[in-house]
C-alpha positions as CSV (number, residue, x, y, z in Angstrom):
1,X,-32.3,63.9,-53.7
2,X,-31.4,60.9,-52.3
3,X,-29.3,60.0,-49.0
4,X,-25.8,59.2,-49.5
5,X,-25.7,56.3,-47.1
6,X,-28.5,54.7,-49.1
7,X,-26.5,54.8,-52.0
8,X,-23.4,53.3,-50.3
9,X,-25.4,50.8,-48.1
10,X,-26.4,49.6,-52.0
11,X,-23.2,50.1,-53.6
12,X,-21.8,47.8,-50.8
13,X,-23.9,44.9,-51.7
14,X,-22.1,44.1,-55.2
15,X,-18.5,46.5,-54.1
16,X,-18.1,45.7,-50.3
17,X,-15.0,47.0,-49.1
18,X,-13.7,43.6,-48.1
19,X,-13.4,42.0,-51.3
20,X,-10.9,45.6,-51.9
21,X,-7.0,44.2,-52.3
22,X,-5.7,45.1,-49.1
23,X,-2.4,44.7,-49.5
24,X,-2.3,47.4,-52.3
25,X,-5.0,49.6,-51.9
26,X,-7.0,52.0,-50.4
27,X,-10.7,52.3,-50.8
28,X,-13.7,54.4,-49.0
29,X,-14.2,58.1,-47.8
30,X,-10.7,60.0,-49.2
31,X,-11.7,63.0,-47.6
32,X,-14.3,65.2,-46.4
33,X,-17.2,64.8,-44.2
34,X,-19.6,62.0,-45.6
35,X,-22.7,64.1,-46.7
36,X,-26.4,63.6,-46.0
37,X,-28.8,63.7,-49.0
38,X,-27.2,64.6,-52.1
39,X,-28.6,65.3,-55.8
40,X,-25.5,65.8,-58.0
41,X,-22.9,63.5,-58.2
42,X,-19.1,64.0,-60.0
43,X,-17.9,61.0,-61.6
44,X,-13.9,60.8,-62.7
45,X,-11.3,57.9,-63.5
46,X,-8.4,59.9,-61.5
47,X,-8.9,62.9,-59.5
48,X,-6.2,65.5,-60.2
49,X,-5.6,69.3,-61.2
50,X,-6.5,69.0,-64.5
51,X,-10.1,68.1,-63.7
52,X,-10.6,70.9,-60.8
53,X,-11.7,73.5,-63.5
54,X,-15.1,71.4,-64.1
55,X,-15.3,70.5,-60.5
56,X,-15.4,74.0,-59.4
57,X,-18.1,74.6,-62.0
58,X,-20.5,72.1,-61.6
59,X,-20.1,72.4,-57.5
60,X,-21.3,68.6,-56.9
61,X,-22.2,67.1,-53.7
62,X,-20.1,64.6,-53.6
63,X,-17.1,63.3,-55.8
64,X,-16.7,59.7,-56.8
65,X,-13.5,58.3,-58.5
66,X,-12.4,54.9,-59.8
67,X,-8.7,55.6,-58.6
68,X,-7.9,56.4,-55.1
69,X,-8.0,60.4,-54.8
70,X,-5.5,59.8,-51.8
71,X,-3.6,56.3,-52.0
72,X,-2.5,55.6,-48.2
73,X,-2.9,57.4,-45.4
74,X,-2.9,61.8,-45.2
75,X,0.1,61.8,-43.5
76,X,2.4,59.4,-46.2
77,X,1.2,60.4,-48.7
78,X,1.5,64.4,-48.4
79,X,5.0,64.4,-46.4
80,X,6.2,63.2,-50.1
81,X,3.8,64.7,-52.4
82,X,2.6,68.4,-51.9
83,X,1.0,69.1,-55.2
84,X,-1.4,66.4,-53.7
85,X,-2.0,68.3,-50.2
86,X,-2.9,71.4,-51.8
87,X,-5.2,70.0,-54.5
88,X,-7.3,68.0,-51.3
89,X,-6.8,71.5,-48.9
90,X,-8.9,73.0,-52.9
91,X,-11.0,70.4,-52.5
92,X,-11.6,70.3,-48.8
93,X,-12.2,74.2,-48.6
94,X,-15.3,73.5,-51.4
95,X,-16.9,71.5,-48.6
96,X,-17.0,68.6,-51.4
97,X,-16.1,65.2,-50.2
98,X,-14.3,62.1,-52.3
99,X,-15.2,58.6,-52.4
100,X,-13.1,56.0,-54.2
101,X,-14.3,52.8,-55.7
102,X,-11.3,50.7,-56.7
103,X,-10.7,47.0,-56.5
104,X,-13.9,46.2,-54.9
105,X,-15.3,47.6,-58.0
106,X,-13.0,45.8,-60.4
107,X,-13.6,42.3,-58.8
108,X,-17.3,43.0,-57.8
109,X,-20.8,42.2,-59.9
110,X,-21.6,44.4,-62.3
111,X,-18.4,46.6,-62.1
112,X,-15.4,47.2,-64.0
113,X,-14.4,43.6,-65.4
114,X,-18.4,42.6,-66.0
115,X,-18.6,45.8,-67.9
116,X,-15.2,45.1,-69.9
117,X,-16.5,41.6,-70.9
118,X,-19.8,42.9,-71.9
119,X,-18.2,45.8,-74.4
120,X,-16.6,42.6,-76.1
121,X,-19.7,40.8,-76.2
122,X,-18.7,37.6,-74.7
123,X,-20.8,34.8,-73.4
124,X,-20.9,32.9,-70.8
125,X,-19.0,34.8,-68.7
126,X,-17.4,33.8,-65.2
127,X,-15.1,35.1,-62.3
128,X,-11.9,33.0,-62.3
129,X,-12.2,30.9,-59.3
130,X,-8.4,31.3,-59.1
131,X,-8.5,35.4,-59.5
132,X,-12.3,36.1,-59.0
133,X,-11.0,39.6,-60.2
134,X,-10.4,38.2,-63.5
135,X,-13.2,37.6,-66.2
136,X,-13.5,35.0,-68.7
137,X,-15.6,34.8,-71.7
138,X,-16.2,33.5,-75.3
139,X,-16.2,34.9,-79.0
140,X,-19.6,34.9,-80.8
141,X,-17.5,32.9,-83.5
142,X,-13.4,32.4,-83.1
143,X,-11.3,35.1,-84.5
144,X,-8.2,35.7,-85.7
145,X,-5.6,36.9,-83.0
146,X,-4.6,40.0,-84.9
147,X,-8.5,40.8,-85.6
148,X,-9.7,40.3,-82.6
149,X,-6.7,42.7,-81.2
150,X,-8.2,45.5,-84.1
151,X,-11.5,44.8,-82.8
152,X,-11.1,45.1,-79.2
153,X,-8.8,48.2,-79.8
154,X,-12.1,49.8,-81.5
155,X,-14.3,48.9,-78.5
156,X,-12.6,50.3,-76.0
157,X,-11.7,53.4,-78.3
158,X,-7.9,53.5,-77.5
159,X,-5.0,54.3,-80.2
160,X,-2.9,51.5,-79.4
161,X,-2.3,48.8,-77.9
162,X,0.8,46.0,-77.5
163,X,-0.2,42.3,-78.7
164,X,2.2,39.7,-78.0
165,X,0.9,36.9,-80.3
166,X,2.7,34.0,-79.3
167,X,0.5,31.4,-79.0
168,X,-2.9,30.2,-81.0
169,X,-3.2,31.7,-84.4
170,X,-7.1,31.6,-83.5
171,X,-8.6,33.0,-80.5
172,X,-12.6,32.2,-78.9
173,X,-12.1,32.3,-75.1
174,X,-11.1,35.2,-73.8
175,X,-9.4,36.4,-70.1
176,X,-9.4,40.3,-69.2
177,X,-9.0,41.9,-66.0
178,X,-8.7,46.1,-66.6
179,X,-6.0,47.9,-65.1
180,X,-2.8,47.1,-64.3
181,X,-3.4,43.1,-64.5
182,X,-0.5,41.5,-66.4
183,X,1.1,39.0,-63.5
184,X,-2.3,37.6,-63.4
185,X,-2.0,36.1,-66.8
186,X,-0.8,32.4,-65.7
187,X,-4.5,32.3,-64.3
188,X,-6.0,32.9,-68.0
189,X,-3.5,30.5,-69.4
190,X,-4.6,28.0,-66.8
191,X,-8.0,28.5,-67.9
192,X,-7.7,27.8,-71.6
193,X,-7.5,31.0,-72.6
194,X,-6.4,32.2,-76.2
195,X,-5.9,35.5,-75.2
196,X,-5.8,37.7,-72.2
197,X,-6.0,41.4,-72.2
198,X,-4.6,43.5,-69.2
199,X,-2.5,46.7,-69.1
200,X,1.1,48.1,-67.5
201,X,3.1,45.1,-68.8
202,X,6.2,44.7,-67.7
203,X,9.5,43.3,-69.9
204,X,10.1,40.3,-68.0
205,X,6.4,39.9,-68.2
206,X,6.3,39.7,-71.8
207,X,9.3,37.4,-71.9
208,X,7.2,35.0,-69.9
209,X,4.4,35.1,-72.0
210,X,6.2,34.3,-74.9
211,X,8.1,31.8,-73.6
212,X,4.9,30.2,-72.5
213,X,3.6,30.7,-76.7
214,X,0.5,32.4,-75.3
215,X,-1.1,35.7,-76.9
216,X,-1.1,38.9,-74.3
217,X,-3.0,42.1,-75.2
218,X,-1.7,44.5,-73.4
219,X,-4.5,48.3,-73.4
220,X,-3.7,51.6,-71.7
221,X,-4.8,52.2,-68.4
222,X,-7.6,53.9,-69.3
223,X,-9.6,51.7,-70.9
224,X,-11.1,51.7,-67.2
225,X,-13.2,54.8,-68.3
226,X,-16.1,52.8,-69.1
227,X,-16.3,52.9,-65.0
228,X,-18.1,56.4,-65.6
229,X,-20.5,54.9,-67.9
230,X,-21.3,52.1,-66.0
231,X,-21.5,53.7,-62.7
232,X,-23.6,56.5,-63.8
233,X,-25.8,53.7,-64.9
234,X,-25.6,52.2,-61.3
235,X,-26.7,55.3,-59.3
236,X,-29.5,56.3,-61.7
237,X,-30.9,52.9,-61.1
238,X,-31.2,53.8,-57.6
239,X,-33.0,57.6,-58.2
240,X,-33.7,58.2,-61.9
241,X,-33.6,62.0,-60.7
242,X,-29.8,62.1,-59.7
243,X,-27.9,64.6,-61.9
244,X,-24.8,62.8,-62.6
245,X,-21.9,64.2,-64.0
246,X,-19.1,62.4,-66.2
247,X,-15.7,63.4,-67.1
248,X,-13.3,62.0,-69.4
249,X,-10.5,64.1,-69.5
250,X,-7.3,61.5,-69.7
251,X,-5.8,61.8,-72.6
252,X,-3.5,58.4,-74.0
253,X,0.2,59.4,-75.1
254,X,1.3,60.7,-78.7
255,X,2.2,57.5,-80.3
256,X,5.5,58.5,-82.3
């Protein structure tokens, strides 16, 4: 077992909660008491009904998500949504508390965008000093724009994706920020980026992009599940005797 304050004292030293985008979200203790020493640990993308079935089996000591379990405070959030209330009064009657790693882990060392970059198997990777959030990279070798879409739709094992090839026929260096990144793209661009992958892209977005004759690949959400991989891979490194457990229950949508 290992305290649970040691593990966030360390967590905070690459995914302090000040580097956290404050003016859109919500990071920390979701609810619960924080617990003392702890020994298995529940790892999830989004916390919601459909995962409570393995929750309530595996009874873990603490739950940590990617997503904010509750974005904003108790009191917004439930006067609008009640399904959420009664899925944290579950979850609070288990005695099980929630912690949320969002955009601290996204823009922090060795989270979210590090891992994204490192699936691809870029080099010489760097923060964007204009978006540290953002990640840039380069290619082994340069690829074609439509290969290089077919290839980073097979690393990060979705079913689709949406590539607006409008600009180099041949891609090397690469921009990618996971999530819900597309108005950051201007910042790739600026970079001398080929390409830049990001998710949840709007019309006028797109419009832009091609406008500007610049390629845009544009993933699911979830391509942020490699943060159960990767932080599994964290917390072990601080007590090889953690039992950690990892679910990846989000589905992507039927293609039709």
């Amino acid at each position: 077992m290992i305290e649970m304050i040691k593990i966030l004292n360390n967590l905070s030293k690459s995914f302090p909660k000040r580097i956290a985008k404050k003016y859109r979200d919500h990071v920390g203790l979701m609810t619960g008491k924080m617990p003392g020493k702890v020994q298995k640990i529940f790892l999830c993308l989004d916390l919601d009904w459909e995962v409570l079935p393995n929750i309530i089996e595996a009874k873990p000591d603490v739950i940590i998500t990617h997503h904010p379990f509750i974005f904003g405070t108790k009191a917004s959030v439930f006067k609008w949504d009640l399904s959420k209330k009664e899925l944290c009064d579950k979850i609070d009657s288990m005695g099980i508390p929630v912690y949320s790693f969002h955009t601290n882990f996204d823009e922090g060392k060795g989270g979210m965008n590090d891992a994204l970059t490192a699936a691809l198997g870029l080099k010489d990777i760097y923060a964007n000093p204009k978006d540290p959030m953002m990640r840039i990279g380069y290619l082994p070798e340069e690829m074609n724009v439509n290969e290089f879409a077919e290839f980073a739709k097979k690393t990060f094992n979705v079913s689709y994706g949406l590539l607006v090839n409008a600009g180099k026929e041949k891609v090397k260096k690469v921009g990618i920020i996971g999530g819900g990144g597309s108005r950051s793209y201007p910042k790739a661009l600026g970079q001398g980026c080929g390409i830049y992958i990001s998710g949840d892209v709007p019309h006028y977005v797109r419009r832009d992009v091609i406008n500007r004759k610049f390629n845009y690949l544009d993933f699911p959400h979830e391509i942020e599940k490699i943060f159960m991989p990767t932080m599994k891979n964290i917390l072990l490194s601080m007590d090889d005797s953690l039992e950690i457990i990892t679910i990846d229950h989000e589905k992507l949508p039927t293609v039709i």
